[in-house]
Biopython code that builds the backbone (N, CA, C, O; Angstrom):
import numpy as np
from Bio.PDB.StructureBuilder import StructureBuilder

atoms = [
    (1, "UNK", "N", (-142.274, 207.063, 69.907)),
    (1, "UNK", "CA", (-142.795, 205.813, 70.439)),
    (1, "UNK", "C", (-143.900, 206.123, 71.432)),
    (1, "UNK", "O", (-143.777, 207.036, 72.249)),
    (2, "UNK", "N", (-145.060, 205.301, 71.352)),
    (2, "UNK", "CA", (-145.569, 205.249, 72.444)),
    (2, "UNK", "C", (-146.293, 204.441, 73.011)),
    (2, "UNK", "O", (-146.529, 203.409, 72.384)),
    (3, "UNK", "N", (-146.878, 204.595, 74.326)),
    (3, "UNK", "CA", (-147.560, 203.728, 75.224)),
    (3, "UNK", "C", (-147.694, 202.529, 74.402)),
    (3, "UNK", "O", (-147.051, 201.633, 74.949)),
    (4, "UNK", "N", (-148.083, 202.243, 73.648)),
    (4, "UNK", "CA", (-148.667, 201.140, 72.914)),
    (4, "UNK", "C", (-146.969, 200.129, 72.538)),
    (4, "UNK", "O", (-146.750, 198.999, 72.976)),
    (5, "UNK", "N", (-146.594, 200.445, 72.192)),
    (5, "UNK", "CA", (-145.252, 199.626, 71.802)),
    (5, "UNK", "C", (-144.543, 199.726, 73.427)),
    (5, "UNK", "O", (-144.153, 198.671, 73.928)),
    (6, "UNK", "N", (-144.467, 200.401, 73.833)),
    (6, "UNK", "CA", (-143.775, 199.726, 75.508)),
    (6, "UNK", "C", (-144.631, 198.841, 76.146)),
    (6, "UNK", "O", (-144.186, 198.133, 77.050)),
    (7, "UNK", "N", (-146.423, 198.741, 75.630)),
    (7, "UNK", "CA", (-146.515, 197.701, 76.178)),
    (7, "UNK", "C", (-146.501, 196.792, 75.424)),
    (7, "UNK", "O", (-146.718, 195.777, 76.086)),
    (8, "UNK", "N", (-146.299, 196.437, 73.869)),
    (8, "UNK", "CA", (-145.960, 195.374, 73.085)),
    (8, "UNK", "C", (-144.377, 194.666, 73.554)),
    (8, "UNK", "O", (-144.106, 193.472, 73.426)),
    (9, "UNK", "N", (-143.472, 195.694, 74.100)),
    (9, "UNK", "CA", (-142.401, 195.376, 74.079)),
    (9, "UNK", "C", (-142.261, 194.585, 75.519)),
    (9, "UNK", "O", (-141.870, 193.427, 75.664)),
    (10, "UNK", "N", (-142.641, 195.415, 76.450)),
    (10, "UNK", "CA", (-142.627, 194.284, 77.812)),
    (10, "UNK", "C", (-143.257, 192.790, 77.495)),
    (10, "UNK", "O", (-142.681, 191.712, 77.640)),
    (11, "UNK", "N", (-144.430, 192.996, 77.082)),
    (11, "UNK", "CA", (-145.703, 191.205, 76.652)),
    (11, "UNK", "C", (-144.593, 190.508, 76.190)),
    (11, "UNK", "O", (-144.612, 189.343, 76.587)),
    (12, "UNK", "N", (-143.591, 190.797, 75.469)),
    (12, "UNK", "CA", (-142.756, 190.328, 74.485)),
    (12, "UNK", "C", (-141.873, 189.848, 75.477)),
    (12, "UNK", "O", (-141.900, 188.617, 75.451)),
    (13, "UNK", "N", (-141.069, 190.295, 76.377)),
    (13, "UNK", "CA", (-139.773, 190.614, 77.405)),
    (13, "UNK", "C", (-140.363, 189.068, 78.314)),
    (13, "UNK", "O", (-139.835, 187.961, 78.422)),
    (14, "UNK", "N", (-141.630, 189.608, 78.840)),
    (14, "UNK", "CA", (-141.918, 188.484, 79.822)),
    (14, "UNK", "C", (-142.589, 187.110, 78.796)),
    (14, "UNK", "O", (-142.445, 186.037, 79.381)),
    (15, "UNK", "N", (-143.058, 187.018, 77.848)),
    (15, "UNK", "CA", (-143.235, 185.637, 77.104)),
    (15, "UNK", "C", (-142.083, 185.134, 77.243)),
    (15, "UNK", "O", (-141.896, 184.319, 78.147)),
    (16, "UNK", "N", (-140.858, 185.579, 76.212)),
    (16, "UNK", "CA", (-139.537, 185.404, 76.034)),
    (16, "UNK", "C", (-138.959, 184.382, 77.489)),
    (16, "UNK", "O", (-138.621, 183.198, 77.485)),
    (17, "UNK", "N", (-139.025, 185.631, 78.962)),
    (17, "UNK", "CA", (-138.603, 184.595, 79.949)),
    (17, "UNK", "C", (-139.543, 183.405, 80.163)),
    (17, "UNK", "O", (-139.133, 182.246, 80.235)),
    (18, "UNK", "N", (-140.784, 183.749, 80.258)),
    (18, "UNK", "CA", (-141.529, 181.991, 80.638)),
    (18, "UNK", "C", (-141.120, 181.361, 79.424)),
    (18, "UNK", "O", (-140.974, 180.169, 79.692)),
    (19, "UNK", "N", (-140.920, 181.527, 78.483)),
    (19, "UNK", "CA", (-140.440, 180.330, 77.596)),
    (19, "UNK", "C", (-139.127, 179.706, 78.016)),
    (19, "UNK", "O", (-138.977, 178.512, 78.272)),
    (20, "UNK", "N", (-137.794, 181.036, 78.080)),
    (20, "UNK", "CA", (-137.122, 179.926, 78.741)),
    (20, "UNK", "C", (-137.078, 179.136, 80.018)),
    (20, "UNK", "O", (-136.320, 178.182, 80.189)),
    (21, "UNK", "N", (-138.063, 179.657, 81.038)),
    (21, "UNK", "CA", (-138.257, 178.753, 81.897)),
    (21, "UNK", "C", (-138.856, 177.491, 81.616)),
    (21, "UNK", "O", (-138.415, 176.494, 82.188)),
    (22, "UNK", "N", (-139.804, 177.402, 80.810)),
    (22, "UNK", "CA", (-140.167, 176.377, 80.090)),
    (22, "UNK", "C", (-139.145, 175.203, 79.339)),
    (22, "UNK", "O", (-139.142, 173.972, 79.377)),
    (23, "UNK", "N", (-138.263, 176.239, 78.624)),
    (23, "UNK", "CA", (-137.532, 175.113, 77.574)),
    (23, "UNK", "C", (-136.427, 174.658, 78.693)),
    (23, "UNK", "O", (-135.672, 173.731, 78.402)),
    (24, "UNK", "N", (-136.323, 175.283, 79.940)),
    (24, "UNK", "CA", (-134.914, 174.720, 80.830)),
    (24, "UNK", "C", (-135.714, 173.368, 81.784)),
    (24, "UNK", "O", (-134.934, 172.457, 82.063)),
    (25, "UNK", "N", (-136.996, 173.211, 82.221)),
    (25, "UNK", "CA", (-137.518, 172.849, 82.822)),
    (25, "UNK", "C", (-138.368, 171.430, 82.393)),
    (25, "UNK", "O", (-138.907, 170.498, 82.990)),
    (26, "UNK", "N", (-138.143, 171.866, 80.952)),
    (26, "UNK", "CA", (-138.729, 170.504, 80.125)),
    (26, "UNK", "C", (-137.262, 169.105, 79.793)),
    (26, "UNK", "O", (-136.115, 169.034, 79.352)),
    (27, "UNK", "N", (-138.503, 168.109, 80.458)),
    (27, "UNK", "CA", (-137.595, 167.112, 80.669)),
    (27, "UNK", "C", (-137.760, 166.305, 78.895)),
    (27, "UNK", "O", (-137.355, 165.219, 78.480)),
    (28, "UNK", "N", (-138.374, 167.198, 78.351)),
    (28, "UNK", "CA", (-138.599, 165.635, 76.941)),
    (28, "UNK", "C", (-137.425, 166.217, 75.681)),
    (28, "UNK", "O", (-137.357, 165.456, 74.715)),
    (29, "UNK", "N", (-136.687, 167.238, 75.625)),
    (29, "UNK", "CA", (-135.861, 167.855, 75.063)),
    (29, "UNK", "C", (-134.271, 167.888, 75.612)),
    (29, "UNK", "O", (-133.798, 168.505, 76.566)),
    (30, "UNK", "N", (-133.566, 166.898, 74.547)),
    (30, "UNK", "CA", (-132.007, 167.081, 74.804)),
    (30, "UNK", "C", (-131.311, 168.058, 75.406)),
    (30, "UNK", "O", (-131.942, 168.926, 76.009)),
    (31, "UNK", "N", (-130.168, 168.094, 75.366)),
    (31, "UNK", "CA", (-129.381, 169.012, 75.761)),
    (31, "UNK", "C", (-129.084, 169.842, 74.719)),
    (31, "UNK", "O", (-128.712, 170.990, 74.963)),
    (32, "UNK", "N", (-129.181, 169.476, 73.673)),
    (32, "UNK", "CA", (-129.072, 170.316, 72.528)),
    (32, "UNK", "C", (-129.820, 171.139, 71.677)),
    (32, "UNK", "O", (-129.691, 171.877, 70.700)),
    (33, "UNK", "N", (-130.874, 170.589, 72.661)),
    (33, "UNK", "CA", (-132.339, 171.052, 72.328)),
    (33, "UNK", "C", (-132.430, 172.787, 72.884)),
    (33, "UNK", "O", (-132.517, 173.977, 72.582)),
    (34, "UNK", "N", (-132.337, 171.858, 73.827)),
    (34, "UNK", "CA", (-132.352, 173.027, 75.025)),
    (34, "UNK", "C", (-131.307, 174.647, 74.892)),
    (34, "UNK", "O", (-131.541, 175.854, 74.954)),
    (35, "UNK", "N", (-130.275, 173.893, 74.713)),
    (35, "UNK", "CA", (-129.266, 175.171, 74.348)),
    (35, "UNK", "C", (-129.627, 175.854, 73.094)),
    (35, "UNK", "O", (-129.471, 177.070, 72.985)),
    (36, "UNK", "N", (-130.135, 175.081, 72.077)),
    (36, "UNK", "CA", (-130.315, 176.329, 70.564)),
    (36, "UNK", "C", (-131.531, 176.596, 71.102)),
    (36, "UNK", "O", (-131.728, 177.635, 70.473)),
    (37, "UNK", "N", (-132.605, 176.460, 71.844)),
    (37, "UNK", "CA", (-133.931, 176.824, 72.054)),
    (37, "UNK", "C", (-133.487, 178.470, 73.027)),
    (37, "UNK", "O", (-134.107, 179.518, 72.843)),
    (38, "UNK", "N", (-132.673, 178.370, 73.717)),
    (38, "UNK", "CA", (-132.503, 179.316, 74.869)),
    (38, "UNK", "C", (-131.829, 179.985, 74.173)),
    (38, "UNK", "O", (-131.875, 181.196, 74.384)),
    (39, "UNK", "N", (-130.689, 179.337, 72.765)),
    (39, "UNK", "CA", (-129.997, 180.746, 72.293)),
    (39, "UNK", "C", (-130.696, 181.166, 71.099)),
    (39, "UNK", "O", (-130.131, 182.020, 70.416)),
    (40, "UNK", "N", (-131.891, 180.698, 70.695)),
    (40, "UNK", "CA", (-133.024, 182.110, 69.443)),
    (40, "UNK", "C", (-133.704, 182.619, 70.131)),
    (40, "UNK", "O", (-134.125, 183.651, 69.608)),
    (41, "UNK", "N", (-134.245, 182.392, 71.522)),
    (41, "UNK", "CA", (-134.501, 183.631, 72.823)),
    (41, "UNK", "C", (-134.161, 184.256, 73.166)),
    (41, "UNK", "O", (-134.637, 185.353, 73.457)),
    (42, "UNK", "N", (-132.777, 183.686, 73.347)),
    (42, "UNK", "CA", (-131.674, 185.303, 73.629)),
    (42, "UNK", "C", (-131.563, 186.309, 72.169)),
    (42, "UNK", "O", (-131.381, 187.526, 72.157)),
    (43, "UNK", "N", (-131.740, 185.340, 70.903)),
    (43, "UNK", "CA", (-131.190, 185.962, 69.897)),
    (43, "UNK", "C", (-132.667, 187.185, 69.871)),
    (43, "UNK", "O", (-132.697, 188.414, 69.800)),
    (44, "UNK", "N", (-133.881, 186.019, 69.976)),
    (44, "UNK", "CA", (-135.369, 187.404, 69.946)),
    (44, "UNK", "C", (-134.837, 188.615, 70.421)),
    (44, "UNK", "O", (-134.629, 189.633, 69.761)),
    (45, "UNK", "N", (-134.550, 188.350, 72.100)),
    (45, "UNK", "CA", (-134.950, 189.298, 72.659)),
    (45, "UNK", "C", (-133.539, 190.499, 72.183)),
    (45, "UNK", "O", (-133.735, 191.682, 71.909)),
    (46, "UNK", "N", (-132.758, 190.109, 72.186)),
    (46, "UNK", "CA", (-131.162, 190.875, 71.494)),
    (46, "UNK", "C", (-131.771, 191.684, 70.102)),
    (46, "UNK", "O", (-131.244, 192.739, 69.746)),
    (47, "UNK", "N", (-132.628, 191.247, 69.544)),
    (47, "UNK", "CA", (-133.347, 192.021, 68.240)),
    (47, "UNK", "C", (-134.200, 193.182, 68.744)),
    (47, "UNK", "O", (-134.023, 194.386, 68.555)),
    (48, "UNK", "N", (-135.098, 192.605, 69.382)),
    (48, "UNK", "CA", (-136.046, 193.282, 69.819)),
    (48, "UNK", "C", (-135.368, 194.522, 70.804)),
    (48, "UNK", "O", (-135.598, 195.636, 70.334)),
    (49, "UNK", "N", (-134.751, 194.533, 71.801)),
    (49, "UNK", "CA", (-133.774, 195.355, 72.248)),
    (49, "UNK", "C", (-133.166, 196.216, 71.142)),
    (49, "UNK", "O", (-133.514, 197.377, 71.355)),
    (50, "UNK", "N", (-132.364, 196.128, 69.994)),
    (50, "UNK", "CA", (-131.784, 196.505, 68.822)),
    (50, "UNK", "C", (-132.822, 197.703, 68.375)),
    (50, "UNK", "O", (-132.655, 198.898, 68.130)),
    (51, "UNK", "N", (-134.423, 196.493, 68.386)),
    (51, "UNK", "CA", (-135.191, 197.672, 67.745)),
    (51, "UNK", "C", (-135.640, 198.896, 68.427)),
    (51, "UNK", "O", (-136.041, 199.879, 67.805)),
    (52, "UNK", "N", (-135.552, 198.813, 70.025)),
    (52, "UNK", "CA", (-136.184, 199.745, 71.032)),
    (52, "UNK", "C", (-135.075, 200.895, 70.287)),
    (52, "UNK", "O", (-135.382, 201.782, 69.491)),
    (53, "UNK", "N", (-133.850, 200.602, 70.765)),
    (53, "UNK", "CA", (-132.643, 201.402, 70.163)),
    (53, "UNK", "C", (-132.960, 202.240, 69.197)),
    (53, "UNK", "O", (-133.142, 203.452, 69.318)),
    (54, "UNK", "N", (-133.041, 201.472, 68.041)),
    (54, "UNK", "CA", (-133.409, 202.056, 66.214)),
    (54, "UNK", "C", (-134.470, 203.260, 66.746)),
    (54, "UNK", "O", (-134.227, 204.467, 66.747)),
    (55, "UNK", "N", (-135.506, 202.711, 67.124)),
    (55, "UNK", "CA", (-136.924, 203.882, 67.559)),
    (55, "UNK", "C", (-136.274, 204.665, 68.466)),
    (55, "UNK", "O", (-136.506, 205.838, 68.173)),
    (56, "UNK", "N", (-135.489, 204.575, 69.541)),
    (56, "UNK", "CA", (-134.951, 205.729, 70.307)),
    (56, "UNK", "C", (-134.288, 206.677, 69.781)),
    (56, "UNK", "O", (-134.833, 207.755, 69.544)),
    (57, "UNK", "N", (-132.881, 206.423, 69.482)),
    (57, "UNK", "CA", (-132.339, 207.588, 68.405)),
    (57, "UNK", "C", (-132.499, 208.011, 67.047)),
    (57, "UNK", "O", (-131.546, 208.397, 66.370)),
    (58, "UNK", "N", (-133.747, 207.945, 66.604)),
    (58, "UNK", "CA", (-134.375, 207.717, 65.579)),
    (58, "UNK", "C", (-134.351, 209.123, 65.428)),
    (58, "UNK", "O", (-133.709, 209.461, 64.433)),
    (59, "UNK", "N", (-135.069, 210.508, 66.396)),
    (59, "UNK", "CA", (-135.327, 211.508, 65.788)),
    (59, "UNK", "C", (-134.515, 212.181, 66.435)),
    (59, "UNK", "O", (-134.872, 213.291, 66.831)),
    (60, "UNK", "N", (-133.003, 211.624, 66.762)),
    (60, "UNK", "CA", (-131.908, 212.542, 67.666)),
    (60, "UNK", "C", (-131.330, 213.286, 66.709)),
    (60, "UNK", "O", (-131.599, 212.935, 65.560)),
    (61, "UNK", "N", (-130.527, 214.322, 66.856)),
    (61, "UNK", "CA", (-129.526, 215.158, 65.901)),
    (61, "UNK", "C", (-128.980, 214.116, 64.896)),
    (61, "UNK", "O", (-129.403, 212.985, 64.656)),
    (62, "UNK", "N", (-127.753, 214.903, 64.283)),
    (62, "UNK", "CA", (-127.230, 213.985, 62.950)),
    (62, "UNK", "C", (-125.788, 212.868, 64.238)),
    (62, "UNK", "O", (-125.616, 211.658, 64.093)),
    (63, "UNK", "N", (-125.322, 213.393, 64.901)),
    (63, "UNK", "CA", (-124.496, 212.981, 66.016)),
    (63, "UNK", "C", (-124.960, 211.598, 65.798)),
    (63, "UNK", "O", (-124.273, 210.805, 65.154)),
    (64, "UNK", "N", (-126.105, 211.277, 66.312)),
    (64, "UNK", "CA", (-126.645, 210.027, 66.641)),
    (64, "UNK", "C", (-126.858, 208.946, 65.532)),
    (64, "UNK", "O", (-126.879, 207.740, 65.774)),
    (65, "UNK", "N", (-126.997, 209.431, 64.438)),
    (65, "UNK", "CA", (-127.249, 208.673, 63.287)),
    (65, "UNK", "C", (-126.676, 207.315, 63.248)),
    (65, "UNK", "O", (-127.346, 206.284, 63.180)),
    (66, "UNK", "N", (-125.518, 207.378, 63.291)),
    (66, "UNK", "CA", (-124.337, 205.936, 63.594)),
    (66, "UNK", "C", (-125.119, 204.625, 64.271)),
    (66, "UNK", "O", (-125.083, 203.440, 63.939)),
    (67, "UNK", "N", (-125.860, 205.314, 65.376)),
    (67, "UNK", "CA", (-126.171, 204.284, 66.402)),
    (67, "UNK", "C", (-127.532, 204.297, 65.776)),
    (67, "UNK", "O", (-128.018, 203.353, 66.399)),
    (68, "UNK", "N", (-128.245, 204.604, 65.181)),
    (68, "UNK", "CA", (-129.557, 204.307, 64.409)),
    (68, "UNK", "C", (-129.316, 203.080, 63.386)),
    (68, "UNK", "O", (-129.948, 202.025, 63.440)),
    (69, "UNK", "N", (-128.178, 203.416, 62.323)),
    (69, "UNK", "CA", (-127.563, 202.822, 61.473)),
    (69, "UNK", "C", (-127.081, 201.315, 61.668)),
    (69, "UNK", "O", (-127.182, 200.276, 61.017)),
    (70, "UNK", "N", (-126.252, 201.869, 63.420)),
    (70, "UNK", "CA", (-125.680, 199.663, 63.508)),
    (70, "UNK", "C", (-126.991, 199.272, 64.298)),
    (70, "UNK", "O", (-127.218, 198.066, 64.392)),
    (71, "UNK", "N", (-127.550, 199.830, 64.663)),
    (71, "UNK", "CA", (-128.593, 199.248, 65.510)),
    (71, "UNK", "C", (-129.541, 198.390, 64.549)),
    (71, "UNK", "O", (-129.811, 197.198, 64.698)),
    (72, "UNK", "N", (-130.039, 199.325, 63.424)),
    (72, "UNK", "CA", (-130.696, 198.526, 62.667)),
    (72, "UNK", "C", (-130.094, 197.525, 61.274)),
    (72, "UNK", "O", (-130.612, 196.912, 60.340)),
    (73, "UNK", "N", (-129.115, 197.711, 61.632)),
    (73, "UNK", "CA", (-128.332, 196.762, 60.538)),
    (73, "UNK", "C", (-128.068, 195.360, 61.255)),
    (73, "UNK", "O", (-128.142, 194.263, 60.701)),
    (74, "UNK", "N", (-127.779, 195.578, 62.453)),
    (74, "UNK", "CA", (-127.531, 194.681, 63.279)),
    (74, "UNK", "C", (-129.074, 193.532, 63.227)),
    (74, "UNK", "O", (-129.118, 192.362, 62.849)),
    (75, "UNK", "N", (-129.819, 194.115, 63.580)),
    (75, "UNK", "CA", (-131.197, 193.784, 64.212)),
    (75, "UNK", "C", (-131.498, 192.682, 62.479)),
    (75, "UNK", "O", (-131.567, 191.453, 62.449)),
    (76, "UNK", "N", (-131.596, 193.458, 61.484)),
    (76, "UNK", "CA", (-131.800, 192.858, 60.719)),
    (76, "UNK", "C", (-131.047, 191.917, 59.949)),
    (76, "UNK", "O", (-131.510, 191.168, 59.089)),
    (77, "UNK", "N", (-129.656, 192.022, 60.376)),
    (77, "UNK", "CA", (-128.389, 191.097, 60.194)),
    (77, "UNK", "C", (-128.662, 189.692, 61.004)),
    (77, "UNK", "O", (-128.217, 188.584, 60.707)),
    (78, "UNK", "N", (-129.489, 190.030, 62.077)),
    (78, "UNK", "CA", (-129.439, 188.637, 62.783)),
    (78, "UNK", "C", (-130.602, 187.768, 63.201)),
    (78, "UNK", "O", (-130.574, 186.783, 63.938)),
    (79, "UNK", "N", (-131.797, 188.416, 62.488)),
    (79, "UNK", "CA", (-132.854, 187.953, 62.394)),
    (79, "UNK", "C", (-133.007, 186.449, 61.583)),
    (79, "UNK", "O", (-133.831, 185.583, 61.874)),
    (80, "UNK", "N", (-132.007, 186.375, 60.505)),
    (80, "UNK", "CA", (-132.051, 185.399, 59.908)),
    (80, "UNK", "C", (-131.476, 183.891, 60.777)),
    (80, "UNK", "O", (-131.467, 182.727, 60.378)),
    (81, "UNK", "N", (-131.121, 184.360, 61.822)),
    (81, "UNK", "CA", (-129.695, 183.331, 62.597)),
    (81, "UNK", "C", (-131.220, 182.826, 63.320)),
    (81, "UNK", "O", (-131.582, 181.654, 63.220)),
    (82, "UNK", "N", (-131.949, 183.743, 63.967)),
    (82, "UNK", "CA", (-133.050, 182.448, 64.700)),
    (82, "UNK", "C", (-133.273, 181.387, 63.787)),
    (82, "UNK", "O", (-132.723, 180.325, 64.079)),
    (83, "UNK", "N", (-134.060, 181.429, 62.583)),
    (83, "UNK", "CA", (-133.942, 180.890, 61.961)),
    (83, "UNK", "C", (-133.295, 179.772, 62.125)),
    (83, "UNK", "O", (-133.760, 178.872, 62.825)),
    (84, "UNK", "N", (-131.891, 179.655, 61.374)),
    (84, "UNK", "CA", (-130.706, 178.698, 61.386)),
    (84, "UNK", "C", (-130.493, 178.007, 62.841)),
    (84, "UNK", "O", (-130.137, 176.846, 63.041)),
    (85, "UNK", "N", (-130.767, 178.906, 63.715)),
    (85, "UNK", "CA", (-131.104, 178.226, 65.974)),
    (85, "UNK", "C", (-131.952, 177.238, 65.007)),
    (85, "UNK", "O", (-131.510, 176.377, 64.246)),
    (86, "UNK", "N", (-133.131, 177.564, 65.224)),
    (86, "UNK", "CA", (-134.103, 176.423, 65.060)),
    (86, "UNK", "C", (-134.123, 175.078, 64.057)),
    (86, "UNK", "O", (-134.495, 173.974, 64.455)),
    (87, "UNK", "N", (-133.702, 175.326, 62.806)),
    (87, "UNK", "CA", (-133.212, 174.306, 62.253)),
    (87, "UNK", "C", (-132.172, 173.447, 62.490)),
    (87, "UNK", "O", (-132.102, 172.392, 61.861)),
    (88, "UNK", "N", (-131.035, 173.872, 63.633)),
    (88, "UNK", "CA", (-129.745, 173.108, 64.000)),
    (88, "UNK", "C", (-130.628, 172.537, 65.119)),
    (88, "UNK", "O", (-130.411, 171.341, 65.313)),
    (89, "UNK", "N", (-131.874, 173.264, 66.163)),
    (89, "UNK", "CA", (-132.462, 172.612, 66.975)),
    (89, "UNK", "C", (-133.234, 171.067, 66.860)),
    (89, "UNK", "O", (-133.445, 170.285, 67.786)),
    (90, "UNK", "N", (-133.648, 170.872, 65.111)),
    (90, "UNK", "CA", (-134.979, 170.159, 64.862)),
    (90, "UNK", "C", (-134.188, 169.205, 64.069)),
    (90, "UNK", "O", (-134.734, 168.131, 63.814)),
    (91, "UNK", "N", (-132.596, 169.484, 63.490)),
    (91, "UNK", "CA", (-131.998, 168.440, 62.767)),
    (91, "UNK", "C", (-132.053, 166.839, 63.533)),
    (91, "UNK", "O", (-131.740, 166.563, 64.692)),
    (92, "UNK", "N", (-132.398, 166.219, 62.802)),
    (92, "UNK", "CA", (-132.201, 164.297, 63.180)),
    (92, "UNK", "C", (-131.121, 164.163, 62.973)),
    (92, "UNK", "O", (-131.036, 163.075, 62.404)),
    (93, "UNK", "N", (-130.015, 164.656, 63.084)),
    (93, "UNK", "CA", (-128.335, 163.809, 62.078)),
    (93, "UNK", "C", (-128.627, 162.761, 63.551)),
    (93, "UNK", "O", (-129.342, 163.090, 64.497)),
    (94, "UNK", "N", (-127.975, 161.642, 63.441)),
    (94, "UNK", "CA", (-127.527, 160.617, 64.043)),
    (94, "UNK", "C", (-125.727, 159.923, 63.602)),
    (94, "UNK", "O", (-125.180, 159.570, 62.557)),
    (95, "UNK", "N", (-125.438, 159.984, 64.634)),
    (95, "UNK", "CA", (-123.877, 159.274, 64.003)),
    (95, "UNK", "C", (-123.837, 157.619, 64.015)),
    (95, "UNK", "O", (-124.014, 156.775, 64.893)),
    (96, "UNK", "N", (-123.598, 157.584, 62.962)),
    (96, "UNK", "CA", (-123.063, 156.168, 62.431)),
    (96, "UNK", "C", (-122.596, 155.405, 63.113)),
    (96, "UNK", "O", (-121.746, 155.923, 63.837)),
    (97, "UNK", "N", (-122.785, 153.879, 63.335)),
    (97, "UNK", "CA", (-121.484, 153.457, 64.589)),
    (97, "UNK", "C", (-120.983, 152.216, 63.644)),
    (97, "UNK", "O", (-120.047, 151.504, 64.006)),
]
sb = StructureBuilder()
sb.init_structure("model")
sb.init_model(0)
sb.init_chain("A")
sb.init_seg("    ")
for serial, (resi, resn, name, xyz) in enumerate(atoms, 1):
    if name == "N":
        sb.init_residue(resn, " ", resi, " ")
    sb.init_atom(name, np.array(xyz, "f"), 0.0, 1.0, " ", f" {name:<3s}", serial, name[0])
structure = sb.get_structure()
C-alpha cells in the first residue's frame, strides 16, 4: 500500500463523518430516514476498514491467510446490504387506516 490509498482512505473516513453530521442534523428527513442513512455509513465505512485489512495482511506469511480470507469475504458479503439500507430508506409503504 501506499501514500496514495492512505490518502484515498482518510478523504473517504472524513466525507463519511460530515455526512453523518449532515444526515443527523437535517430537519427534512424522518426518523427512519435518518437511521438507515447513518446505518449504510456505518456499513461504508465497516467495508472500507475490511478493505484496509485485506491490503494489510495481504503479503504476511501463510499464518495470516485466514484473516485475508474473512476480511475479504466479509467486505464483499456486505456491500450488497448498503444497497438494501438505501432502498428500505427511499420506500413510500404507508399504512392503511
Amino acid at each position: 500500500m501506499n501514500g496514495y490509498f492512505h490518502v484515498l482512505k482518510k478523504i473517504d473516513i472524513f466525507v463519511l463523518c460530515f455526512m453523518c453530521v449532515l444526515t443527523r442534523l437535517s430537519e427534512s428527513l424522518n426518523k427512519k430516514q435518518k437511521r438507515g442513512f447513518l446505518f449504510a455509513l456505518g456499513l461504508i465505512a465497516l467495508i472500507s476498514l475490511l478493505e484496509v485489512v485485506t491490503l494489510k495482511v495481504d503479503g504476511l506469511p501463510k499464518i495470516f491467510r485466514w484473516i485475508n480470507i474473512v476480511s475479504n469475504y466479509l467486505g464483499f458479503g456486505l456491500t450488497p446490504s448498503v444497497c438494501m439500507c438505501l432502498v428500505y430508506v427511499l420506500d413510500k409503504k404507508t399504512k392503511l387506516r
